[in-house]
C-alpha positions as CSV (number, residue, x, y, z in Angstrom):
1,X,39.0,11.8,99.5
2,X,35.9,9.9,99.2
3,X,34.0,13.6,101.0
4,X,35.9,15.5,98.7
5,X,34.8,13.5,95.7
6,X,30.7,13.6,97.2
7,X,31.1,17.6,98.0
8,X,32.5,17.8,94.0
9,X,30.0,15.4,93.0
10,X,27.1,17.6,94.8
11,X,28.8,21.3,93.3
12,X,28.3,19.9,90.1
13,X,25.1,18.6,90.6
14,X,24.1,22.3,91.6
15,X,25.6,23.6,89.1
16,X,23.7,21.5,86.7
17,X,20.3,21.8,88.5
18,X,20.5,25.7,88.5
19,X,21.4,25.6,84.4
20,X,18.1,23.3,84.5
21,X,15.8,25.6,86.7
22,X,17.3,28.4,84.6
23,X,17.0,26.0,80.9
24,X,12.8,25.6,81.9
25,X,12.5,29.2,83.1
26,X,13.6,30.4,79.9
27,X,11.1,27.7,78.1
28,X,8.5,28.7,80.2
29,X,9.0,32.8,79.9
30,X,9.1,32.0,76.0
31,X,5.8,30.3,76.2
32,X,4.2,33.1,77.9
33,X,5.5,35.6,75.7
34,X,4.2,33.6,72.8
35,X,0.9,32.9,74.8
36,X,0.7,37.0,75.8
37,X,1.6,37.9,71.4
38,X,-1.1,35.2,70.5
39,X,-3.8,36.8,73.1
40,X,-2.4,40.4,71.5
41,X,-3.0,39.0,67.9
42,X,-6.1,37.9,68.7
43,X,-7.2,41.2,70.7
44,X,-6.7,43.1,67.3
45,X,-8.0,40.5,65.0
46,X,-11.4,41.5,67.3
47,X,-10.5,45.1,67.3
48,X,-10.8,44.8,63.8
49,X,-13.8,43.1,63.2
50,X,-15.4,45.3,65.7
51,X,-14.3,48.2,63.8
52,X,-15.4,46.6,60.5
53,X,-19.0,46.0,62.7
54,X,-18.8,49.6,63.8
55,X,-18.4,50.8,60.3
56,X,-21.0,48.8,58.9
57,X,-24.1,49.7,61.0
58,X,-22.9,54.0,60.6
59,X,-23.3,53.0,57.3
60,X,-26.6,51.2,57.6
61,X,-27.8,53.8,60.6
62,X,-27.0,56.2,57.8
63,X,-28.7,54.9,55.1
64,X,-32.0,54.4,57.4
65,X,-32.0,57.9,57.9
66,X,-31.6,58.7,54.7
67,X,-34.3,55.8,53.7
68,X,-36.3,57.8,56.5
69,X,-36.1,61.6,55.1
70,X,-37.3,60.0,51.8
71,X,-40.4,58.5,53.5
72,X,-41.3,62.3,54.2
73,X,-40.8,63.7,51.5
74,X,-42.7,61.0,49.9
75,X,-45.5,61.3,51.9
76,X,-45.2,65.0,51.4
77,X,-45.6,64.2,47.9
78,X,-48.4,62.2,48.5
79,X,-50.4,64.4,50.9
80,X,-49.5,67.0,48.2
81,X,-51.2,65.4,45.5
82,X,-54.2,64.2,47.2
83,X,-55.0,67.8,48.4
84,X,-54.4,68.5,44.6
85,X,-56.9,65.5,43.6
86,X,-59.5,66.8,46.0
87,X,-59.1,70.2,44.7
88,X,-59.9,69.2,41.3
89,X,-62.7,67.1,42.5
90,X,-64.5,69.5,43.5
91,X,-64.0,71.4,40.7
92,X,-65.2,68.9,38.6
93,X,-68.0,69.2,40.1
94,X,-68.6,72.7,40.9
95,X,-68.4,72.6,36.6
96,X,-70.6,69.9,35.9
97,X,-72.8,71.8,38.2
98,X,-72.4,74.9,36.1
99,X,-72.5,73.1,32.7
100,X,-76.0,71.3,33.9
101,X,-77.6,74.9,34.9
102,X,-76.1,76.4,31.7
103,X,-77.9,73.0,30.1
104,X,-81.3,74.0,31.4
105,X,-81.8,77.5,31.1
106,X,-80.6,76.4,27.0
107,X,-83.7,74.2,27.5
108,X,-86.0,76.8,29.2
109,X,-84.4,79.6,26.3
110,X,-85.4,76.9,23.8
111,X,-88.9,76.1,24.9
112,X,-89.4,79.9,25.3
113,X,-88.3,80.2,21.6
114,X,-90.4,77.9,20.7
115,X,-93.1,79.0,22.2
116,X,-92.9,82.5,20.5
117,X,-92.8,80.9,17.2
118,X,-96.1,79.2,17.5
119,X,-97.9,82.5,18.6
């Protein structure tokens, strides 16, 4: 009786050991599935900033371009209106050069009238 009672004893004992194992395998899957579904939470919070990121310097790529093709035509502009300055530069001058011959033969014209009117 008494080997009956220690082979009962140890069944049970099994029994309650495999319940156990199988009790802390069960805790231990559910804290890896919740340690694997934080990591995956995680992963997409980054996916999504790194998508916001991505956005964000299209956008400022795009608006250095654009800041870029005004640059050119600016300086277009610019080159544009210096060659326009220049032009009338030199006409300026090419006129005052006109307007001080013009201003001498009047002299020469009036000293030759003048002249006539004393002989």
């Amino acid at each position: 009786m008494r080997t009956q009672l220690i082979i009962l004893l140890m069944v049970c004992g099994m029994i309650t050991a495999c319940e156990r194992r199988t009790d802390l395998s069960t805790a231990q899957d559910t804290a890896t599935v919740r340690a694997w579904k934080n990591y995956d939470e995680q992963n997409q919070r980054r996916q999504a900033q790194q998508d916001a990121y991505d956005k964000q310097a299209k956008q400022a790529e795009q608006q250095l371009q654009a800041h870029a093709e005004m640059q050119k035509r600016a300086d277009a502009l610019l080159a544009g209106q210096e060659q326009m300055l220049k032009k009338q530069q030199e006409n300026f001058a090419r006129f005052q050069l006109i307007l001080d011959t013009w201003e001498n033969q009047q002299k020469q014209y009036q000293k030759y009238l003048d002249s006539l009117e004393r002989k």
